[in-house]
N, C-alpha and C positions, 0 to 999 in steps of 0.2 A: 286496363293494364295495371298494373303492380306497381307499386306508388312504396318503394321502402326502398331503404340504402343511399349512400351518398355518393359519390366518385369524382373522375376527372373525365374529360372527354377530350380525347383525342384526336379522334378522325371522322371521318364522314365532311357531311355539309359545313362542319363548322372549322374542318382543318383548310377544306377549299377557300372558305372565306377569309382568313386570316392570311392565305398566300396572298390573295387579291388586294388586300387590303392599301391604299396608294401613300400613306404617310410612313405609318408606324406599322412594323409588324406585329402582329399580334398573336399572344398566348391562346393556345384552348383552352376554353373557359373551362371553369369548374363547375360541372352540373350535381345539382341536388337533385333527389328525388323521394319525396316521401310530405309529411307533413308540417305547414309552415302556417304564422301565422301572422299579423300587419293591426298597429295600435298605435297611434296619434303619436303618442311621447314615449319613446325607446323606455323602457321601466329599467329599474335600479340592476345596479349588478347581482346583488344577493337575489331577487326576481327572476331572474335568466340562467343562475346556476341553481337555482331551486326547481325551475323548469325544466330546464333539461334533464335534470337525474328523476325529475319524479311524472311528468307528461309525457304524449306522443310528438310533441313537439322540437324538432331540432333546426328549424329553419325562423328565419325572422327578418321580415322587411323593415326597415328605417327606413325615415324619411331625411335626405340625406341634405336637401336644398330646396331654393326658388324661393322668389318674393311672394309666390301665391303658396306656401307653405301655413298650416294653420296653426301650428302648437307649438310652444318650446320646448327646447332639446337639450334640458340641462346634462343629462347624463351621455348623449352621445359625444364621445370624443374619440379622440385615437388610441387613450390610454383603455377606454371602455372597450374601442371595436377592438383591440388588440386579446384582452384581457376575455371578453364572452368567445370569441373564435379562439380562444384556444383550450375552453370549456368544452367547446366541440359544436358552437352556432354555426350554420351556415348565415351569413347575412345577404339581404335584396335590397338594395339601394335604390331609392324611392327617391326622386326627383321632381317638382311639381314645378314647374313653367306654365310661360303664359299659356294663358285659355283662350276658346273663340269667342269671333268678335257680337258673335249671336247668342251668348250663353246667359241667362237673364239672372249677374251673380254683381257682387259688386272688387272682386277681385283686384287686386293694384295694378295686376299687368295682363296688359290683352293682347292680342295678338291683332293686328289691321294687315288689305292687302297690301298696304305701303311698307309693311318692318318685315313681313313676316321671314323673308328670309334673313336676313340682319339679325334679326331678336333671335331664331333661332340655332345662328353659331354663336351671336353671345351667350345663349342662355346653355347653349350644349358646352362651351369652352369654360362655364361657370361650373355647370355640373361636374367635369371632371378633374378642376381643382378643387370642388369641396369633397369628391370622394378621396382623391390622392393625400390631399389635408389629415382624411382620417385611416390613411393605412391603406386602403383599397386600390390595389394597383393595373396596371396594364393589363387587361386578361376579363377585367372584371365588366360587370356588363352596368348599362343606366338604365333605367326606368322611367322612361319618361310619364309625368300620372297627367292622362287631359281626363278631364270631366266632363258629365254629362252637357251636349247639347242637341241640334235639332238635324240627323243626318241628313233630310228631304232639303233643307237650306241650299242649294247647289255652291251659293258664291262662299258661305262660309264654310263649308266641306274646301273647296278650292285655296282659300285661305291657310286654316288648318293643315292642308298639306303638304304647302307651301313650306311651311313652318318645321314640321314632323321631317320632310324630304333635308332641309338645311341645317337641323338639331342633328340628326343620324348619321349624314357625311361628315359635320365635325367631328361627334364623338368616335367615329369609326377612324377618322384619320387619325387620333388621337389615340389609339391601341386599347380602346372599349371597346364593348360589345352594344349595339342597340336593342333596347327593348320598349316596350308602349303597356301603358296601366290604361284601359278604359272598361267602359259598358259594352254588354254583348249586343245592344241594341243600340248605341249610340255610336262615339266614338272607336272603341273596337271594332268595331261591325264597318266604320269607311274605312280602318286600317285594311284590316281582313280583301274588303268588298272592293280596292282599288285596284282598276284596270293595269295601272302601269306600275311597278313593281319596284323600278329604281328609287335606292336610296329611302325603301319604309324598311320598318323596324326588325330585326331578325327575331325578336321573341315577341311573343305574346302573351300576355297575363290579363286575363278576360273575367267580370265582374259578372257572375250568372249567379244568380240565387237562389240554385235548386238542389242543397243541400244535399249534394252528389259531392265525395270527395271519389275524383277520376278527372283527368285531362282528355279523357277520351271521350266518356260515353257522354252524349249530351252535349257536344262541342258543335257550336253552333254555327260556323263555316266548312268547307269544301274539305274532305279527310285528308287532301294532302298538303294544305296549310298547316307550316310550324311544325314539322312532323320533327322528329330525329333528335329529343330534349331540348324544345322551344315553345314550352308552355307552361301556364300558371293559369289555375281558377280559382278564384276566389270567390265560396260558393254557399258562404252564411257570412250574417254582418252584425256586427255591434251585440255580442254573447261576452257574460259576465262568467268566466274559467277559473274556480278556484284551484293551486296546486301549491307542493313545496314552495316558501317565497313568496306566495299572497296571492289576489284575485287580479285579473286584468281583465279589460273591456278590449275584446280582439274580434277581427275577422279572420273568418279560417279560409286559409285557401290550400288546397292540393297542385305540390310543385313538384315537375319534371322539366328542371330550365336552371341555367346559370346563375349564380352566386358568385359574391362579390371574393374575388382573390384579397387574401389581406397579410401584407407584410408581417414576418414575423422576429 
């Protein structure tokens, strides 16, 4: 498919979902569509306005929270996310909560079968104070990022779900959009590949590295998951981009999926 232009989305699946919605009504989201890209530490303002006028690039994931977050974030604030969206960023708020309890990392929070529901409406009701903190309001979607672990594990798959299913009802009661960061092969893949469908992630942004930019070709579940702008691949990793505003170490993903709404 055609991977250019920005818009808002309206209707379809995602205006159904927001009738449904049991707290908060929620906004249709703002979908992007074209090329984005996701780097540890949000880079300087002059970096993001030099990108934009002189790259393919007008989308950009931040990481927006979580205790298993890896980098600092001196330059993301609200005066920044305000200040690059209206440059003309689309931003993807990137969320990293706990991980499984199988994941051989040494992460400060994990997820057990005992929290896992618990941790994850505290960690969802986290996440969309620290995006509302930065401007990002009702409408706007999370991210939740799990990393790599072992799908074939049955009880931490069960876990995990656990977790992902009680993270998504908060955020969704809370007038966000759900969405899941993982591996096509790992954690994406039990998103994807679960039977029961309640309460997992409405978008998907899937980690395949076969330096396809397209959400279509190459998508490595059933064609009619995540259809209708409810996708994100992210499909080269760790490439040094020189442009206007200086070099960054980024991965590139091709995105046809919601951005973050942000106060103006």
């Amino acid at each position: 498919m055609s991977l250019t232009g920005a818009g808002v989305l309206a209707g379809g699946a995602f205006a159904a979902a927001a009738a449904n919605a049991t707290t908060v009504t929620r906004p249709a989201p703002t979908v992007f569509t074209g090329h984005a890209f996701d780097t540890c530490t949000a880079p300087s303002l002059t970096a993001m306005k030099g990108w934009y006028a002189s790259s393919v690039y007008h989308g950009a994931a931040v990481y927006v929270g979580g205790k298993n977050r890896g980098c600092a974030q001196p330059q993301l604030t609200a005066s920044w996310v305000k200040s690059v969206s209206a440059t003309g960023w689309k931003l993807i708020p990137l969320y990293v909560g706990a991980q499984p309890p199988c994941q051989t990392s040494n992460n400060p929070e994990k997820i057990t079968a005992a929290n896992a529901t618990s941790l994850g409406a505290t960690d969802a009701a986290d996440a969309v104070a620290k995006e509302a903190g930065l401007g990002m309001k009702t409408g706007s979607p999370v991210y939740l990022d799990m990393e790599y672990f072992d799908p074939a594990n049955t009880s931490c798959v069960n876990t995990v779900l656990a977790y992902v299913r009680s993270f998504d009802k908060t955020v969704k009661a809370k007038g966000y959009w759900s969405g899941f960061y993982g591996f096509s092969n790992s954690s994406a893949a039990v998103i994807a590949n679960a039977r029961t469908r309640t309460d997992l992630p409405e978008i998907l942004w899937y980690a395949r590295y076969d330096d396809i930019y397209s959400t279509t070709k190459g998508f490595p579940y059933a064609s009619t998951l995540y259809t209708g702008h409810r996708r994100g691949h992210q499909f080269a990793v760790n490439k040094k981009v020189t442009h206007t505003g200086g070099t960054l170490t980024i991965d590139r993903d091709a995105w046809d999926a919601p951005v973050a709404v942000v106060a103006k």
